[in-house]
C-alpha positions as CSV (number, residue, x, y, z in Angstrom):
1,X,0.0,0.0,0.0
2,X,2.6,2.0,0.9
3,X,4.4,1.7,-2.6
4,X,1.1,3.0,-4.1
5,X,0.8,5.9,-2.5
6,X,4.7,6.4,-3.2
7,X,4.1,5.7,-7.2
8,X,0.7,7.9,-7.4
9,X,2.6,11.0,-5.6
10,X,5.6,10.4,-7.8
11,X,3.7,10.5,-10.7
12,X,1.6,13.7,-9.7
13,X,5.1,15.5,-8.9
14,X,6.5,14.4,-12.7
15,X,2.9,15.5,-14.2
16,X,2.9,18.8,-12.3
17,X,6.7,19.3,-12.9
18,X,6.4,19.0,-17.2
19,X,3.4,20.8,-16.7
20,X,5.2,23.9,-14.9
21,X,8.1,23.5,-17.4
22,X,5.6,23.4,-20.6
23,X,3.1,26.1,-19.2
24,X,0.2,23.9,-19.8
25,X,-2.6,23.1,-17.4
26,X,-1.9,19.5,-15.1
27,X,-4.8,17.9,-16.8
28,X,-3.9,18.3,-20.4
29,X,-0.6,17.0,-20.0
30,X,-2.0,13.7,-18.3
31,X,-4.2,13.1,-21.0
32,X,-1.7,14.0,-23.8
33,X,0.3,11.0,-21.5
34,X,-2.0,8.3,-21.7
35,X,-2.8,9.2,-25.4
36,X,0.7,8.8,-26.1
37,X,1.1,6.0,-23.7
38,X,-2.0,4.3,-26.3
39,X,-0.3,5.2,-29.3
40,X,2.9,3.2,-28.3
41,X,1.3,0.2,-27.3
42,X,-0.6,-0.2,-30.5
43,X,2.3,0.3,-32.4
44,X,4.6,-2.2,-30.6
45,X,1.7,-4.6,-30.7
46,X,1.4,-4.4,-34.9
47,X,5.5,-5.1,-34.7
48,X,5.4,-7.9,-32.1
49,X,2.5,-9.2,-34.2
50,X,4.4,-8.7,-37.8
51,X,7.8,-9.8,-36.4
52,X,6.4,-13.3,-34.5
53,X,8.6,-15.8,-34.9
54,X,5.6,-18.0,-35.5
55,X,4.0,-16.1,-38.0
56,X,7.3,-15.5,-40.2
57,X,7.9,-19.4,-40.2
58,X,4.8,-20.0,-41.7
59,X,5.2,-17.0,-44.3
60,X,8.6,-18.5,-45.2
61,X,7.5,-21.8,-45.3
62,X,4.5,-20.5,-47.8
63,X,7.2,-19.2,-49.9
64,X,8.7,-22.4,-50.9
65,X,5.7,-24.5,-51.8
């Protein structure tokens, strides 16, 4: 519980520290975060998806029938 509380107030003080360095309001840069925090995730999950080692076995095997 402790380490939580210890991540949550961490993560206000980085959110309120870009904010003060960006002049923007708190709330906009959290959002922008998880948006770009979104955006990442989908992308590395087409890669992990186009580059599974599974997946390119099969592909290369289709080649050479």
């Amino acid at each position: 519980m402790l380490m939580l509380s210890l991540a949550r107030a961490l993560q206000n003080l980085a959110i309120w520290a870009l904010a003060r360095s960006l002049n923007m309001p708190e709330p906009l840069v959290h959002d922008t975060g998880i948006f770009v925090v979104a955006q990442v995730v989908t992308i590395e999950n087409r890669v992990g998806r186009a580059l599974c080692p599974k997946r390119l076995l099969r592909q290369l095997r289709s080649w050479f029938r």
